[in-house]
Structures are given as C-alpha cells and as structure tokens.
C-alpha positions as CSV (number, residue, x, y, z in Angstrom):
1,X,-16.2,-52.9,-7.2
2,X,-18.9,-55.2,-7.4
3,X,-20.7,-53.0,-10.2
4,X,-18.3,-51.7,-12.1
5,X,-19.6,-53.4,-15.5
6,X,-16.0,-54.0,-16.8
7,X,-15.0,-55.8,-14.0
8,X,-14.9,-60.0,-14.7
9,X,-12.6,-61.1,-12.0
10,X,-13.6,-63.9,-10.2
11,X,-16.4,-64.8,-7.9
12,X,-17.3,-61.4,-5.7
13,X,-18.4,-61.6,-2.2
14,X,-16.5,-60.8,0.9
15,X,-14.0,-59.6,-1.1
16,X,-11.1,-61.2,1.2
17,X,-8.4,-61.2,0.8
18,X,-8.0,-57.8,-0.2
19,X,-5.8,-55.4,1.8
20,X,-6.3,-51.5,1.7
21,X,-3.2,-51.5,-1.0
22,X,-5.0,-53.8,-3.3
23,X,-8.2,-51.0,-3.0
24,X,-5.6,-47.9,-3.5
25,X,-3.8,-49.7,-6.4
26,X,-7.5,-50.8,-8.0
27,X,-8.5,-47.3,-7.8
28,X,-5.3,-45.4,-8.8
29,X,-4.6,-43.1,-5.4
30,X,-1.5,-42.9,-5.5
31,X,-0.6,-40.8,-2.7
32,X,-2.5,-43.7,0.0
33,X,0.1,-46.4,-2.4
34,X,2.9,-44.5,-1.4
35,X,1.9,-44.3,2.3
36,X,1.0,-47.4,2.8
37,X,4.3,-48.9,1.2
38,X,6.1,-46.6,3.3
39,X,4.5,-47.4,6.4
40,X,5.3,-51.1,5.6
41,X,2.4,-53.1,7.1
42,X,1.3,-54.7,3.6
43,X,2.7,-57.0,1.2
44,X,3.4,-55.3,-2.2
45,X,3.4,-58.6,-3.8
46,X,0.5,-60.5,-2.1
47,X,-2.2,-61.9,-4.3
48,X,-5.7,-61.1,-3.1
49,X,-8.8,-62.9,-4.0
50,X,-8.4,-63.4,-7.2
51,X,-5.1,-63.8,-7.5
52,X,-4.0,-60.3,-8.3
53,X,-1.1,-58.4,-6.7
54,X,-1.1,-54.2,-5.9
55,X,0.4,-54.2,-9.7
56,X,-1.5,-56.0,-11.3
57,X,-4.7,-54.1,-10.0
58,X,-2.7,-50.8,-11.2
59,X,-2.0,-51.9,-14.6
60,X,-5.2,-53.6,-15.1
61,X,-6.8,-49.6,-14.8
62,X,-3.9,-47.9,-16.6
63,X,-2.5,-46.3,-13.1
64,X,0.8,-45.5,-14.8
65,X,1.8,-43.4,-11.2
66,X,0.7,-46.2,-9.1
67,X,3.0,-48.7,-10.8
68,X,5.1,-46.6,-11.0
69,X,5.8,-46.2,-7.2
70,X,5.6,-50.1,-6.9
71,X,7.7,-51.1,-9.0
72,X,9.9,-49.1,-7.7
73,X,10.1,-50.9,-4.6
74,X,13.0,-53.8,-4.9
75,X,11.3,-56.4,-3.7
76,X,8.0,-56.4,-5.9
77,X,7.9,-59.4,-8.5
78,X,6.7,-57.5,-11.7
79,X,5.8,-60.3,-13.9
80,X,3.7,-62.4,-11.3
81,X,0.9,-63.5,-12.6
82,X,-2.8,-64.4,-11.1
83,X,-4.6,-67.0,-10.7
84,X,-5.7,-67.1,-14.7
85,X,-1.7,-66.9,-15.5
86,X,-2.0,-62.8,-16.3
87,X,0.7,-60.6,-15.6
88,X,0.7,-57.1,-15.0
89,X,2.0,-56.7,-18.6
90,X,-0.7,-59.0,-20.3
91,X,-3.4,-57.1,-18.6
92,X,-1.8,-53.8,-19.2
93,X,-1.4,-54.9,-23.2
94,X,-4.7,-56.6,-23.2
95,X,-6.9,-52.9,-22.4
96,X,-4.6,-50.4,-24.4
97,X,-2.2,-48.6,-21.4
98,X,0.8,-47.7,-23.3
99,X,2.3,-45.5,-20.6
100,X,2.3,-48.9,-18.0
101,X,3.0,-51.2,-21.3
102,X,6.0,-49.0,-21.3
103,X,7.3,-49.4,-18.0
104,X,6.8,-52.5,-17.8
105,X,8.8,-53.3,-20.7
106,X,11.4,-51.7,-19.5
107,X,11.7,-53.9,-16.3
108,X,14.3,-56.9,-16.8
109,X,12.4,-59.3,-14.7
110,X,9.7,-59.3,-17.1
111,X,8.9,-61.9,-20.2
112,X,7.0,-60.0,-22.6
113,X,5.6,-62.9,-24.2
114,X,4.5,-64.9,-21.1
115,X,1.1,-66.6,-21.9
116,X,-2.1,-66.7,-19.9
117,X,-3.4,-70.6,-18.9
118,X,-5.2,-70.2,-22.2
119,X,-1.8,-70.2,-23.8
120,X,-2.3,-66.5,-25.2
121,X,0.2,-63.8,-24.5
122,X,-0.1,-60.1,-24.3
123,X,0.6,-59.6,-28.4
124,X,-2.6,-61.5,-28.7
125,X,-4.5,-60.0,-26.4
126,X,-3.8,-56.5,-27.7
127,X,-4.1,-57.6,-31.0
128,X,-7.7,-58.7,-30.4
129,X,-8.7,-55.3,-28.5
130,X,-7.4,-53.4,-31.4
131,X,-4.7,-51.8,-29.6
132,X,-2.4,-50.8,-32.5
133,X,0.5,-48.5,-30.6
134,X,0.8,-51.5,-28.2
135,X,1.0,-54.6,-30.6
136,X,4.0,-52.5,-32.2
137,X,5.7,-51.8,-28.7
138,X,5.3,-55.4,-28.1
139,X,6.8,-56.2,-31.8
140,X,9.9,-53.9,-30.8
141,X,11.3,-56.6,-28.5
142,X,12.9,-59.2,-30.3
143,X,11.3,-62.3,-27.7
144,X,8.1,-61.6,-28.7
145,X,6.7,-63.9,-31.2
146,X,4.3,-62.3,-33.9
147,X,2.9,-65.8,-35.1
148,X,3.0,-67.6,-31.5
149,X,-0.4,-69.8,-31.2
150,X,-2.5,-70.2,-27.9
151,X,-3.6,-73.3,-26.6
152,X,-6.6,-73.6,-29.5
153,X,-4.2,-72.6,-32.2
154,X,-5.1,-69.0,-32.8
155,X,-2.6,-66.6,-33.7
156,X,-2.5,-63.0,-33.0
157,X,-3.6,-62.3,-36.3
158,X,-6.5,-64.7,-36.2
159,X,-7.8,-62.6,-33.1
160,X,-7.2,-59.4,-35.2
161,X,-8.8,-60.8,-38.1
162,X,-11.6,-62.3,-35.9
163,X,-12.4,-58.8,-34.4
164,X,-11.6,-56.9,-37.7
165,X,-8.9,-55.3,-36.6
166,X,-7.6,-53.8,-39.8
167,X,-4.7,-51.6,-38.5
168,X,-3.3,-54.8,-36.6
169,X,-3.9,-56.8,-38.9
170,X,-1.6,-54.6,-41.9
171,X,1.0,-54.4,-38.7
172,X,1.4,-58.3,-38.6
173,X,1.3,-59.2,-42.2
174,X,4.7,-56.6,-42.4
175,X,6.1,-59.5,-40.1
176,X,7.8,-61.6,-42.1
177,X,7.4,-64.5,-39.6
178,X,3.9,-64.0,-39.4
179,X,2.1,-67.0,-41.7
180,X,-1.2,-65.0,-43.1
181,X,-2.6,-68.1,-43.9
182,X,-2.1,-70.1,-40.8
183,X,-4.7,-72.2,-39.2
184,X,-5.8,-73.1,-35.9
185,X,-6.0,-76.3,-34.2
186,X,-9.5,-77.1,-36.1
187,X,-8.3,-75.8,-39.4
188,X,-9.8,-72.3,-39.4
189,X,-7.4,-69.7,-41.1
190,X,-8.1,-65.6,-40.2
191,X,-9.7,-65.5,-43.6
192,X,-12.2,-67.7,-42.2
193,X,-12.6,-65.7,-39.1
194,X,-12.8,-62.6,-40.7
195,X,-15.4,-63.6,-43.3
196,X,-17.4,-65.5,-40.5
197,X,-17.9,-61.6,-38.6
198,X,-18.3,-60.0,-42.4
199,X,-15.0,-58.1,-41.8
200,X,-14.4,-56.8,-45.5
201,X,-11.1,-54.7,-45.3
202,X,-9.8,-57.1,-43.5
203,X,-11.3,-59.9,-46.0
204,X,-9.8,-57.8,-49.2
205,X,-6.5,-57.4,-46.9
206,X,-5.9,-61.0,-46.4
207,X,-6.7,-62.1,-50.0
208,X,-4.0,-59.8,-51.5
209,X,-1.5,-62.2,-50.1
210,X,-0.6,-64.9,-52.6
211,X,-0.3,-67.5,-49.3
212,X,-3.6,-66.8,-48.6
213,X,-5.8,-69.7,-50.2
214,X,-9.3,-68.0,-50.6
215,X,-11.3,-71.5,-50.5
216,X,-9.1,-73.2,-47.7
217,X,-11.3,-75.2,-46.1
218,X,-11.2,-75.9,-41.7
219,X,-11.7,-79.5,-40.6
220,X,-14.7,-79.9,-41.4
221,X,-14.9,-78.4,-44.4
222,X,-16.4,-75.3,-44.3
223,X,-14.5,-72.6,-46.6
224,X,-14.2,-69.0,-46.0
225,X,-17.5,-69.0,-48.0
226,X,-19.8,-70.9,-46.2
227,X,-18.9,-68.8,-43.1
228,X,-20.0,-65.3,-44.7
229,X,-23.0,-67.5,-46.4
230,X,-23.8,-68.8,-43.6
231,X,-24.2,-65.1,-41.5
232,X,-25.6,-63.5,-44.4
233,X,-22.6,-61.3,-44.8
234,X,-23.0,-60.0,-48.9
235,X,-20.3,-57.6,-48.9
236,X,-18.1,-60.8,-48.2
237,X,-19.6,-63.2,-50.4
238,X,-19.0,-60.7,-53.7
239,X,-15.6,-60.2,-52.8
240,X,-15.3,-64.1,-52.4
241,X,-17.1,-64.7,-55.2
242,X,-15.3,-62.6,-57.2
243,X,-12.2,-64.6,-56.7
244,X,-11.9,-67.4,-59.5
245,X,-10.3,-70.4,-56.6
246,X,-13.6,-70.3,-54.8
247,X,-16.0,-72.9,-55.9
248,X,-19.3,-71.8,-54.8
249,X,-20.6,-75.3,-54.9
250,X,-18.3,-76.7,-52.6
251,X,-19.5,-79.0,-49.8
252,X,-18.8,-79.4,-46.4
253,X,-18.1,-82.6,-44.5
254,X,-21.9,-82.9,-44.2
255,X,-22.6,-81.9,-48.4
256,X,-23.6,-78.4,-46.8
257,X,-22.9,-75.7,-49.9
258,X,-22.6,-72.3,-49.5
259,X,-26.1,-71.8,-51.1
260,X,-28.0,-74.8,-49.1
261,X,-26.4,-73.1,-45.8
262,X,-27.9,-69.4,-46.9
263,X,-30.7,-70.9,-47.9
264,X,-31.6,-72.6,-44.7
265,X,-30.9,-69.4,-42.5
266,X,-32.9,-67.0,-44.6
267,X,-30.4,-65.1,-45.9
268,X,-32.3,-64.1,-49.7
269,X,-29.6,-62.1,-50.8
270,X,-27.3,-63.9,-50.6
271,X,-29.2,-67.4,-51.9
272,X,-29.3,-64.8,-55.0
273,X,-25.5,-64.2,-55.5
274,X,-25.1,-67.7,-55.3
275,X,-27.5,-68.5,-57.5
276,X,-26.0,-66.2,-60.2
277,X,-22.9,-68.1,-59.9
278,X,-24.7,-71.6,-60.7
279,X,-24.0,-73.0,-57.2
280,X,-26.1,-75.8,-56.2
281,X,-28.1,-76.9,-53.3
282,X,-26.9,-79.6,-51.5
283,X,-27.8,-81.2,-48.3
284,X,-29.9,-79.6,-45.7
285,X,-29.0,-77.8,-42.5
C-alpha cells in the first residue's frame, strides 16, 4: 500500500488499525468481503488508521461489487466520513466511479452534498478532476448546490475553471444558480483562474457571459490579465486583449501592470502584445 503512487492517506507505518476487511475492501476481493462479513468477527463500520471505514476504502478504488455487499449490510453507516470529513460518496465523486456514485446516491442515509473539513463537497471535487458524467449525476439531485463555496470561497466552477475543465465548466454555466462571475474569498473570479493556468476555451467560454467582467480585478488588484501576463500565457492575453473593458495599463495594489509584470518574468512575447496595445510600465516586481 505503501507504494502505490496514488495513495496520500495519512502517515504510513504499522498500518494499525487496519483489519483484514479494511485490506479486502482496499483491494476490491470481493469474495474474502463477503466471508469475512458473514463470519462476523469485524466491524463493517470501524475506521482504521486513517479514519476510513471498509466503504470508504471500496469506493475510494471504484469496487462497485465490494460496496455493493456492504452496503448491503443494515447496520453499515454509508455517509461516515474519515478523519479529513470524506465520505464514501465524496471520494467516490472526487476520482470518477460512476457505478459506486450511483449506488451511493441511491442510499437514503446519504447527503450528497456533505463537505470535506475543507468545506468542499463531492460536486467540487468532481468538478475539479474533470469528471463530467458525475458532476451531472450529482446535479440530478435537487440538494446539491451547483454554486456552494468551500471554506476559501471557491466554487465548483472555479475548480473547473482552475483545472480547465471545459466540459464541466459548459455543464455549470447551464445552471441557472450558478453565478459565472463569482469570486472567492480573496476576490479571484474563475476567469482569473482560468487565465492564470492559460486555459483558453475555457477563457473564451467564460467571457461569452455578459456577467462575466473581463478586467474584474481580486483583492489585490490583479485582473484576469495580469495573471495570463504574468505566466506568459499569449493565447490568453490576445483573447483578453481583444476585449475593449480590459485596460492593459491597469495597476495592481502595488502599480504592477500587466506589461511591468511580463516584463520582469521574461515573458518577450508577451511584453510585445502589450506593447502594441500602448500599455505602460509601471512599478517593478
């Protein structure tokens, strides 16, 4: 377990707690599952050393069979989380298993938009990954919230944006409730995010909504702009350029412009575009 790369779950040592269900659930074998539940010497709900239940190991993998024969079981908690707040669901959502997404769902015990300690829930966390079939089962239920903020502000389409996930990104925006142009706690807007990672579909995706403000600066001042200047991201800076709102000479809190900011990172092309649109060098990095 120990060296499978994908695996970030706590600190690994002795490995204890962790019963020979946890292992048959973490490794999908379904037929040891089934005889060790039936035998009834473990705990189908016990939390092992990092907090994770039989379930939770079998939804992590995508084990559809292997939750399937737990939750089956009438006294297994499907939405308990571990020690990082993630439920079964959340992890399930979070790396794409549709068939356990599913099931899960379909249990009534279970909130499908219970957050993580980091205030995220599994719409985010699928939205982030990319995971287009899942974001939509998850939009299906009516208490999921498309637009619901973690604990830093970010919504699920600022992690789509962020990640340039272009598919979940079209998917939101057809949510009415879903505010394309909604900041997070330190005033960065998924334009911003997008431009920062030189996302351009989803850059040209976001500025065909009239809410979106193209120049929008966060709190401290840096614009959509200044992020894609800033990275040396071209393809962004045209499209942004090409927008008549954005002023290419406008500072940040610390008189950083666009131009001053490419300039200082090295970034030639980009110094050119800017120079062709008159900006000016002010400040110094």
């Amino acid at each position: 377990m120990a060296q499978i790369k994908h695996l970030y779950r706590g600190v690994f040592g002795t490995f204890s707690p962790f019963s020979g269900l946890h292992c048959a659930s973490f490794f999908g074998i379904a037929e040891a599952v089934a005889g060790l539940i039936e035998m009834g010497c473990c705990d189908t709900n016990e939390r092992d050393f990092s907090g994770s239940t039989p379930l939770i190991w079998a939804a992590y993998n995508g084990h559809a069979e292997v939750a399937k024969i737990i939750l089956g079981r009438e006294e297994v908690n499907p939405d308990k989380p571990d020690n990082y707040g993630q439920t079964p669901l959340l992890l399930a959502a979070r790396n794409g298993h549709q068939e356990v997404v599913e099931m899960l769902l379909g249990q009534q015990e279970v909130n499908p938009d219970k957050p993580s300690i980091t205030g995220r829930a599994p719409l985010s966390f699928a939205a982030r990954a990319g995971h287009e079939e899942v974001v939509k089962m998850l939009l299906k239920r009516l208490d999921v919230s498309p637009d619901r903020p973690d604990n830093n502000g970010q919504t699920p389409l600022s992690f789509a944006a962020r990640d340039g996930r272009e598919g979940v990104v079209k998917t939101l925006l057809g949510r009415e409730e879903v505010n394309p142009d909604e900041p997070d706690y330190y005033g960065r807007a998924p334009l911003s995010f997008a431009a920062g990672r030189g996302h351009e579909g989803v850059v040209i995706i976001l500025l065909e909504r009239e809410e979106v403000n193209p120049d929008k600066p966060d709190s401290y001042g840096r614009t959509p702009l200044s992020f894609a200047a800033k990275a040396g991201h071209e393809g962004v800076v045209k499209i942004l350029l090409g927008r008549e709102e954005v002023n290419p000479n406008k500072p940040d809190n610390k008189g950083q412009t666009p131009l001053s900011i490419a300039t200082s990172y090295g970034h030639k092309r980009v110094v050119s575009l800017l120079q062709s649109h008159q900006a000016v060098v002010r400040g110094a990095i």
